[in-house]
C-alpha positions as CSV (number, residue, x, y, z in Angstrom):
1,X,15.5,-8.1,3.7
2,X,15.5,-8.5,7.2
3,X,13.6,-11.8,8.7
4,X,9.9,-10.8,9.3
5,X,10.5,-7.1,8.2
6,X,7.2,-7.6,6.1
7,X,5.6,-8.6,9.5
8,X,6.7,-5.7,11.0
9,X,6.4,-3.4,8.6
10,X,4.7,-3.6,5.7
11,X,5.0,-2.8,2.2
12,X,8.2,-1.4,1.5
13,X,11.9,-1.8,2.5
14,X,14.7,0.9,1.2
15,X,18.1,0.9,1.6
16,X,19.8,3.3,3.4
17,X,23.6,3.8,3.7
18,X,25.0,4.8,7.2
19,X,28.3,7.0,8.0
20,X,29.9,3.2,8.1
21,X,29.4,2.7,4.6
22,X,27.2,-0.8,5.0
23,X,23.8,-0.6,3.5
24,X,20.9,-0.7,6.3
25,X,17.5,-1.0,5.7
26,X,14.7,1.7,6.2
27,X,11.5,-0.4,6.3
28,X,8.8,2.1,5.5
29,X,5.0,1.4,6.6
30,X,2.1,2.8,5.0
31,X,0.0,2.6,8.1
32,X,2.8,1.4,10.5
33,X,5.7,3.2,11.4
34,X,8.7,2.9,9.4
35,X,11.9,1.4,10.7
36,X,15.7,1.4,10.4
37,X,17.6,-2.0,10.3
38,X,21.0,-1.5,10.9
39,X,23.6,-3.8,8.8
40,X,26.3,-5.1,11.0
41,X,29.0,-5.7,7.8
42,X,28.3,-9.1,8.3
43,X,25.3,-10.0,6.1
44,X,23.4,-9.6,9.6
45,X,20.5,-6.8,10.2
46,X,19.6,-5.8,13.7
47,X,16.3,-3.5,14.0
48,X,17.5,0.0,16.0
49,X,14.7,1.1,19.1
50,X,13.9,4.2,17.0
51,X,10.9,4.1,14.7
52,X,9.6,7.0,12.4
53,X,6.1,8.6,11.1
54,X,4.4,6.1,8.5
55,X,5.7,7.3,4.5
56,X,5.9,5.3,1.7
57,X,8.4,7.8,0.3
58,X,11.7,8.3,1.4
59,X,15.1,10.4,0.9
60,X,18.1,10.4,2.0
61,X,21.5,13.1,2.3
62,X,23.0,15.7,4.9
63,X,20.7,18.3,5.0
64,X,22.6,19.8,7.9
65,X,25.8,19.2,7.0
66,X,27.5,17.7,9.9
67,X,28.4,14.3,8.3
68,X,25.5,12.0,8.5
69,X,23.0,11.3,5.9
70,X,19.8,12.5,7.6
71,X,15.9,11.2,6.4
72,X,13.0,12.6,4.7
73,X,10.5,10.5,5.2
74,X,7.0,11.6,3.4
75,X,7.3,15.5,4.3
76,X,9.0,14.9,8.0
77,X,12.6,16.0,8.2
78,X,14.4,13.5,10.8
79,X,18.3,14.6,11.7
80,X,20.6,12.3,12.3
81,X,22.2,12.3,15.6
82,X,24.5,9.4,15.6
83,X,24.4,5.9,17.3
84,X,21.0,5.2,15.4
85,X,19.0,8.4,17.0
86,X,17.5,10.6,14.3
87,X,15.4,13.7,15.7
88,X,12.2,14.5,14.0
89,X,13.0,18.5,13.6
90,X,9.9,19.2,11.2
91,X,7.1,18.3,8.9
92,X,7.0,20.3,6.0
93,X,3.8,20.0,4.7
94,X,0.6,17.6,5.8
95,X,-0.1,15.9,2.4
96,X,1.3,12.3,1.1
97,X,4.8,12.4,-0.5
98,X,4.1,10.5,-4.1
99,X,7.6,11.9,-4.6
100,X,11.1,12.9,-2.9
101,X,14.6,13.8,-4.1
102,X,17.2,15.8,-2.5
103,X,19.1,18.2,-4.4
104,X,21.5,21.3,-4.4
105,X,17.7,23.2,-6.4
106,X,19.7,26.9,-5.4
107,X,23.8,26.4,-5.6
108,X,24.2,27.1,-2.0
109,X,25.9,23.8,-1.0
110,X,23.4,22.7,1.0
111,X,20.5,20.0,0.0
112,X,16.8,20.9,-0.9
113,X,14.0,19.2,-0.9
114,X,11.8,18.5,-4.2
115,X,8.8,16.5,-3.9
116,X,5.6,15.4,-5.4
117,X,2.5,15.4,-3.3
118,X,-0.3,13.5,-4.5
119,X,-4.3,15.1,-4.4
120,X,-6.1,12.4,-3.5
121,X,-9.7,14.3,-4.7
122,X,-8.3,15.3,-8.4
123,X,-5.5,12.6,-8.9
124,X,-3.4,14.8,-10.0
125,X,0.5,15.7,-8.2
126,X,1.1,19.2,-7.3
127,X,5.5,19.9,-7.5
128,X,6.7,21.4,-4.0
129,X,10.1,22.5,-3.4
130,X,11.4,23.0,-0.2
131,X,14.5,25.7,0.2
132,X,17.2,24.4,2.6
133,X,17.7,28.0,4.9
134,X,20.4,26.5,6.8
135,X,22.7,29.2,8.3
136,X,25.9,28.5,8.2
137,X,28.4,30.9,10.5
């Protein structure tokens, strides 16, 4: 773990892989926003500029298919755009993420989104899934 990433963010640090193949960290913050540390090969982690929504749930694939492994992190889809920029192209739905997993759900090549999110009044998790409707020409 990067020094101080519990300072900076709290709670949770994920890996990540990046297009380089070294394993980054995605420091994820509950009430802070989340961060990517980027691995320089060396054993060295440098924090990028971008930060992200607060999640404590996080996934990870190419959901657009260009290459790059792109973020879910609670319901917010960010693309990656390369050199450490990831847009944030959507939220998907308001609640908490108690739950995330890409996966090919309809055979279509592309990656969908199954999650859990957690009802805070009943306790119980309702199942979402999340069609990918990329259009591919």
């Amino acid at each position: 773990m990067p020094k101080g990433c519990a300072q900076i963010v709290p709670k949770i640090c994920q890996e990540y892989q990046n297009i380089s193949n070294d394993i980054d960290l995605l420091a994820l913050g509950r009430t802070a926003k989340s961060a990517l540390w980027e691995n320089d090969g060396r054993g060295s982690f440098r924090r990028l500029d971008q930060t992200f929504d607060s999640g404590t749930r996080m996934a990870a694939g190419d959901i657009d298919l260009d290459g790059k492994k792109d973020l879910i992190i609670g319901f917010a889809v960010w693309l990656n755009r390369g050199g450490g920029r990831f847009e944030n192209a959507q939220t998907i739905s308001p609640g908490m993420a108690s739950a995330l997993e890409l996966v090919d759900i309809d055979g279509d090549g592309d990656l969908d989104l199954l999650g859990a999110e957690l009802d805070r009044t009943t306790g119980k998790a309702n199942l979402l899934l999340f069609l990918n409707t990329l259009r591919r020409s």
